[in-house]
C-alpha positions in Angstrom: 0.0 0.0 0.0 2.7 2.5 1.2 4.8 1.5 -2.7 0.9 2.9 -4.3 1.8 5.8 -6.0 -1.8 6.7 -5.0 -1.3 7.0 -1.7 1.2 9.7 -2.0 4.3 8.8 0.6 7.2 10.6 0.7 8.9 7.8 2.8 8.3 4.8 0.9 11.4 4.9 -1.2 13.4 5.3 1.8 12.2 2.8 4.2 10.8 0.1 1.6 13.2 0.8 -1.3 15.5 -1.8 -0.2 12.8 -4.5 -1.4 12.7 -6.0 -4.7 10.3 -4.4 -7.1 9.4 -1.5 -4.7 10.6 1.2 -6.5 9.0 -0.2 -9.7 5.7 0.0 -8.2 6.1 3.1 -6.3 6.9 4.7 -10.2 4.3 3.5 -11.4 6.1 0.3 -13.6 4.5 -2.3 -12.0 1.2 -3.5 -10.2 3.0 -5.1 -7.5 5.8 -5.4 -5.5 7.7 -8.9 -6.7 9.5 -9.1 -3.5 6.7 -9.7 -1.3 5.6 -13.1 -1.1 2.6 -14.0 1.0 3.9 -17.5 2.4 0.5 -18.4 4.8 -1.7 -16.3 6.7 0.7 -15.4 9.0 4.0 -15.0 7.6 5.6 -13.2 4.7 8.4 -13.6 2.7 10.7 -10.6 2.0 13.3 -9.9 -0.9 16.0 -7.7 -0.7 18.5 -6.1 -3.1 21.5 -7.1 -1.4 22.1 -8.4 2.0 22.2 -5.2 4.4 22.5 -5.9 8.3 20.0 -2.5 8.9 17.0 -3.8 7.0 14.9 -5.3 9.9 15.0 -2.1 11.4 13.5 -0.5 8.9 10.6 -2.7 9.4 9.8 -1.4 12.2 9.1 2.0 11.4 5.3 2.7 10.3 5.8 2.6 6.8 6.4 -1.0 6.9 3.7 -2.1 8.9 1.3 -4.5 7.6 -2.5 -3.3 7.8 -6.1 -4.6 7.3 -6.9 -4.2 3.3 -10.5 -4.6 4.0 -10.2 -1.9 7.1 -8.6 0.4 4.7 -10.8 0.3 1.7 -13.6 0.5 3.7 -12.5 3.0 6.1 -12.1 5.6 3.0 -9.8 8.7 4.1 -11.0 8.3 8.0 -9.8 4.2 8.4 -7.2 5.9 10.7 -9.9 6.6 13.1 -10.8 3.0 13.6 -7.8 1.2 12.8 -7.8 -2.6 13.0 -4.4 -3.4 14.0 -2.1 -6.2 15.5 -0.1 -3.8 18.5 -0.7 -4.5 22.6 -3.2 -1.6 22.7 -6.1 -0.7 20.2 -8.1 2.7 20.0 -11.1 3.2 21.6 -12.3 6.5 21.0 -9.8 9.6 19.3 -11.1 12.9 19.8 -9.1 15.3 17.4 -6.7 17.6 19.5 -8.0 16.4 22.4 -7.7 13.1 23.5 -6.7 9.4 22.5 -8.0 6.5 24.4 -6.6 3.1 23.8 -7.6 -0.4 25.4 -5.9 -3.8 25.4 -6.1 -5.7 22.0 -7.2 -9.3 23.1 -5.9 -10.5 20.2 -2.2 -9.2 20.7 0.8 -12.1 19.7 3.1 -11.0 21.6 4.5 -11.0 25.1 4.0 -9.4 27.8 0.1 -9.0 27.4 -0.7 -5.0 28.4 -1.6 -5.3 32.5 -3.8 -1.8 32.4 -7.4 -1.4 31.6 -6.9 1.7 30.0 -4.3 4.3 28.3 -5.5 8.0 28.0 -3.3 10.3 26.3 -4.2 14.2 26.8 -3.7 16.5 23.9 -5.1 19.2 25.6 -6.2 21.3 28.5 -4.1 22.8 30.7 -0.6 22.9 32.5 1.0 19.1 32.3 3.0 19.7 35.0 0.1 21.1 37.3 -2.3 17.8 35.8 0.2 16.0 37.3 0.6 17.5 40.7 -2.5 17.6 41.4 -2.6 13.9 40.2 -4.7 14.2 36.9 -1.6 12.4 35.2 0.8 9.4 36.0 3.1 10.4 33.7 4.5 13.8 32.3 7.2 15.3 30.2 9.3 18.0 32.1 9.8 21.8 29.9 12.5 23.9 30.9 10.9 26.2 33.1 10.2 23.7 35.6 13.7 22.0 34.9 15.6 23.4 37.9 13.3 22.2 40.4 12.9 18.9 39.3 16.7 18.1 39.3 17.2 19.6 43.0 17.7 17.0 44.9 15.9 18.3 47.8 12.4 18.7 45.8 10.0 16.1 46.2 9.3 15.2 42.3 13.1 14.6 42.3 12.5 11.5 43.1 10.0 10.4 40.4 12.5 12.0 37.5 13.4 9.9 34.9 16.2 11.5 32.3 16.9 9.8 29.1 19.5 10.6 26.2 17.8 10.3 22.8 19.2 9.1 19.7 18.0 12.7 18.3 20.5 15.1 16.9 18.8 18.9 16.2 20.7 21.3 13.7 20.8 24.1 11.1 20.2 23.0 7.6 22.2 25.0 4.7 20.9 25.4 0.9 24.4 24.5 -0.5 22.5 25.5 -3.7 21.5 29.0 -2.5 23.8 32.2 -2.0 25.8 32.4 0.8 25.5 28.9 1.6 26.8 27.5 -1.9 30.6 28.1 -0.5 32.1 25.6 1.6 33.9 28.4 3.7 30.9 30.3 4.4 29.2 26.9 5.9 32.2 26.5 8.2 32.2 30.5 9.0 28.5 29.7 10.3 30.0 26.2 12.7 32.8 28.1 13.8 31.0 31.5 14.7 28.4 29.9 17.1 29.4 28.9 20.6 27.1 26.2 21.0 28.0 25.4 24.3 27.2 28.8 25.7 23.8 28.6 24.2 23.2 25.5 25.6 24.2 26.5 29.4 22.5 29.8 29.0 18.8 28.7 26.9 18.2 25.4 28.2 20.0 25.3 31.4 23.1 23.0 30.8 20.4 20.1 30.4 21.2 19.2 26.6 24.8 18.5 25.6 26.3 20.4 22.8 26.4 18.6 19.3 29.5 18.1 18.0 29.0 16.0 15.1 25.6 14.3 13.0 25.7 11.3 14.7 24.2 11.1 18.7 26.9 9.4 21.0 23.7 7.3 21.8 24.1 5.3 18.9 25.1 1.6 19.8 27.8 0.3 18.2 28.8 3.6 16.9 31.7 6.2 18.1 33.8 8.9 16.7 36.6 9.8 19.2 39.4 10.6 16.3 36.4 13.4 14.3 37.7 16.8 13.9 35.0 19.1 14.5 34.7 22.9 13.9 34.9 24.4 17.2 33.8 27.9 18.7 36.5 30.3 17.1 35.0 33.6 16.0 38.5 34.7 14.6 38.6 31.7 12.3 34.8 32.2 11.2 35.5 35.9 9.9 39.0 35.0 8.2 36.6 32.0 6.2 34.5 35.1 5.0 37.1 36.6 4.0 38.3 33.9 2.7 35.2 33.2 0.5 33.8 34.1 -2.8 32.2 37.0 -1.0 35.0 38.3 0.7 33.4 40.4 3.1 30.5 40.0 5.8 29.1 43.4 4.1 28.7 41.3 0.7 26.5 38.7 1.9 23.2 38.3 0.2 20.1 38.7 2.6 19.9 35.7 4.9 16.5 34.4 5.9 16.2 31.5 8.6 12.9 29.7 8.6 11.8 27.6 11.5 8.6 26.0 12.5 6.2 28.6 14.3 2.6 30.0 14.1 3.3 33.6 14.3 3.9 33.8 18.0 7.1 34.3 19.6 10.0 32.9 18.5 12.1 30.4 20.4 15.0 31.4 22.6 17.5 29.0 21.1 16.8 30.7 17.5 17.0 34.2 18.8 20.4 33.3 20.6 21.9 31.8 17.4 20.5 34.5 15.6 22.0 37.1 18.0 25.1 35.0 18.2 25.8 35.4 14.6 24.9 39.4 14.7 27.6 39.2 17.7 30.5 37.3 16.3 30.0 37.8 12.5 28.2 41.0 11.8 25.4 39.3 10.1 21.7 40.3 10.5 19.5 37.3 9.7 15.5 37.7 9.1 13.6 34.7 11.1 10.5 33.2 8.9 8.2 31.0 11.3 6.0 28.4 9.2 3.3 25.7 9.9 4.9 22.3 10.9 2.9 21.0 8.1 3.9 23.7 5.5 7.5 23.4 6.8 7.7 20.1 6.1 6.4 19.8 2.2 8.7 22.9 1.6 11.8 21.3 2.7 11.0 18.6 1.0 10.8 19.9 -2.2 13.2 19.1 -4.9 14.6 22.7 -5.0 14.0 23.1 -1.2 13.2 26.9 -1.1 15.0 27.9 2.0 18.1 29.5 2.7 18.9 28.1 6.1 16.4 26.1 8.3 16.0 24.6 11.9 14.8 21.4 12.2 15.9 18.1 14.1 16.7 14.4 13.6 15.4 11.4 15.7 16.4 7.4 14.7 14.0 5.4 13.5 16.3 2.4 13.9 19.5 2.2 15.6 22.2 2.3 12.6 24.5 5.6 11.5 23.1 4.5 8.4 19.5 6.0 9.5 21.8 9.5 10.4 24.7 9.6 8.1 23.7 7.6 4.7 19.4 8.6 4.7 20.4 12.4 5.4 23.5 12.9 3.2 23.1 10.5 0.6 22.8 13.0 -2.7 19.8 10.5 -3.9 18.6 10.3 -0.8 15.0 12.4 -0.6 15.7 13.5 3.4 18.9 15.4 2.0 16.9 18.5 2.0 20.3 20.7 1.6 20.7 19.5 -2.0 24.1 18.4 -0.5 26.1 15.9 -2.9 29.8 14.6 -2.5 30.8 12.0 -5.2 33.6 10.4 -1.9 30.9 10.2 0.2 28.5 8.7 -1.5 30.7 5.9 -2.9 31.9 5.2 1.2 27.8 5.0 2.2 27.4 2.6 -0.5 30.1 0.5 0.4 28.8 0.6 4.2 25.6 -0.5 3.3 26.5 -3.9 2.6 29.4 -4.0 4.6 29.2 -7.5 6.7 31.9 -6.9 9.0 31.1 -4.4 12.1 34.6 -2.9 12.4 34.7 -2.3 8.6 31.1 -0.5 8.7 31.9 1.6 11.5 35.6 2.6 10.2 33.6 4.1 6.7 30.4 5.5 8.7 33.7 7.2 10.8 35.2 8.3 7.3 31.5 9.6 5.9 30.9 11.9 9.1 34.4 13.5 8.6 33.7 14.3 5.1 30.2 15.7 6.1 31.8 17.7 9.1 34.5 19.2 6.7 31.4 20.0 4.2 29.5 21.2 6.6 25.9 21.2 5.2 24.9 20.7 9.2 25.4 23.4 12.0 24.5 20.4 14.7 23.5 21.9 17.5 22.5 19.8 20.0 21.8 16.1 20.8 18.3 15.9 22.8 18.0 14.8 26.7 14.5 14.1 28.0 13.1 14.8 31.4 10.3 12.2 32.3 8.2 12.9 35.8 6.4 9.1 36.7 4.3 8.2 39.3 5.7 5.8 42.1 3.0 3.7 41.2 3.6 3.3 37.5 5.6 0.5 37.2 7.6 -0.6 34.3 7.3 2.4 32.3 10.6 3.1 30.4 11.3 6.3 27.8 13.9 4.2 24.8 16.3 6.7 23.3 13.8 6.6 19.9 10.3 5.3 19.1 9.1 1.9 19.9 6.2 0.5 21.5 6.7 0.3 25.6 3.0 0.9 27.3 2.8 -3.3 27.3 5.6 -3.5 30.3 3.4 -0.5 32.2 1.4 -1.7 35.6 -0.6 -0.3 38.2 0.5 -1.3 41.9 -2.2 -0.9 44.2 -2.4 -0.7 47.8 
């Protein structure tokens, strides 16, 4: 279904691409995809272009999952709101911007069989963090304002904190194919002149770590001591300017940063690096907030229409290859920066059917040099989240990325 060039996904390629025959059908060159075999009622047989140790993760994202055809055709454009599916939970009642309710699925395979009677996820209405003191929530995300107090040892809520390092990376994105940005020594002007650090003690209260390269240290299997990265040095940033094809500061074009926004104030970390760059390179750069939604398709564009953008990164599966090869890849349709490097390319290639670990790792290690020295990326920071639970929750856990976990989740009672 997701391969349908009816249905219109923009991650099908991506996630499914490795299959046999889904590219044909997601062009339009064939009715099905050949390497998809239905063996029984209960199993299917996958074929894939090469052998490539990632590909099971990719399964698990959303694009791959298998769904219920009659469900679907019968559910027209709404079969989302009463989806028959095969997870722990299934929805009982979705009330747009307002609430999701979900109840065990009898049916579910697997193991452990969900222990609560009921999930309620509330998109709306008030303060979270005062829902949850006054106990209308078990289970709470913490914002930065109430980030001091939660962490202080002496507080109460302290002790119900739960702090997780994400495989999430969050950056600024460069048009390598729009003016100034189309010059390598402009890009690195940009990493050098922004003290990330400082930001990230000052706006978010030393909670995040700095980002010093694409990939998050999170990643198992994966590290980068030996990558040269493009520290704070204002001095260096202004010589690259002048360095440049512009040759002065007071030659740039107009530079426009776009970030996702509904008019309303803009966020503290984009008005630091903004004022950061005013501060260190002389550079005043116009902010442009737009709709998540209209953010998204314009990015996504083949001649993405922004200058420089905001935007972050979280694994879908835990490879580099979900960071390094799906965002930098010049065929790749998440390279939004129209980024392309001929080395590069060849060394993600290589990686993706690399069999030995040591050998993968050594060219993902290669790649992010490359990508660091090209600097398409300003990476900023690599996310930290700040969970507040219940004592009477048991067995929730926060993963680093996105995967089912409200099956382990019980009740005690007195």
């Amino acid at each position: 279904r997701a391969c349908d060039p009816w249905t219109g996904s923009v991650v099908a390629d991506l996630y499914l691409g490795d299959i046999v025959g889904a590219k044909e059908k997601l062009y339009g060159f064939a009715d099905e995809v050949s390497g998809v075999e239905v063996v029984d009622d209960h199993t299917l047989q996958i074929t894939i272009d090469a052998p490539k140790s990632y590909f099971p993760g990719k399964l698990t994202h959303s694009t791959a999952f298998v769904v219920d055809k009659d469900n679907v055709e019968r559910g027209g454009y709404t079969w989302t709101d009463k989806p028959n599916g095969t997870g722990p939970f299934k929805l009982k009642e979705y009330r747009f911007g307002r609430q999701i309710i979900l109840e065990p699925n009898d049916l579910y395979y697997g193991e452990p069989k969900p222990s609560v009677e009921q999930v309620n996820f509330i998109l709306a209405g008030g303060s979270a963090m005062t829902m949850y003191e006054n106990g209308e929530l078990e289970a709470v995300p913490v914002g930065l304002n109430d980030i001091e107090r939660v962490t202080d040892p002496t507080n109460p809520l302290n002790k119900e904190l739960t702090i997780v390092s994400t495989m999430s990376t969050f950056y600024l994105g460069f048009n390598v194919n729009q003016p100034p940005f189309d010059d390598v020594k402009v890009r690195q002007a940009f990493n050098y002149a922004l003290d990330k650090q400082r930001i990230m003690d000052v706006i978010y209260k030393k909670t995040v770590p700095a980002a010093i390269g694409v990939v998050p240290p999170t990643m198992p299997g994966y590290h980068n001591e030996d990558l040269e990265v493009l520290s704070y040095d204002p001095d260096k940033a202004l010589d690259l300017i002048a360095e440049s094809k512009y040759g002065d500061v007071a030659d740039l074009p107009e530079i426009t940063l776009y970030t996702t926004g509904a008019g309303g104030a803009t966020s503290r970390l984009i008005e630091a690096v903004v004022g950061m760059y005013k501060e260190n390179l002389g550079v005043d750069i116009a902010i442009q907030q737009t709709e998540w939604a209209t953010f998204l398709s314009d990015i996504s564009q083949e001649e993405n229409p922004y200058q420089i953008y905001s935007i972050g990164w979280i694994a879908d599966y835990p490879d580099p290859e979900n960071f390094l090869d799906v965002l930098f890849h010049s065929e790749k349709s998440e390279n939004h920066m129209g980024y392309s490097n001929p080395e590069l390319d060849e060394l993600l290639e290589k990686a993706r059917t690399g069999q030995d670990p040591k050998e993968r790792l050594k060219l993902y290690q290669e790649a992010e040099q490359i990508i660091i020295n090209d600097a398409p990326w300003v990476p900023l920071f690599y996310e930290v989240e700040y969970w507040l639970t219940k004592p009477y929750v048991k067995g929730m856990i926060y993963p680093p990325m996105i995967i089912p976990k409200l099956q382990y989740v019980s009740i005690e009672t007195d």
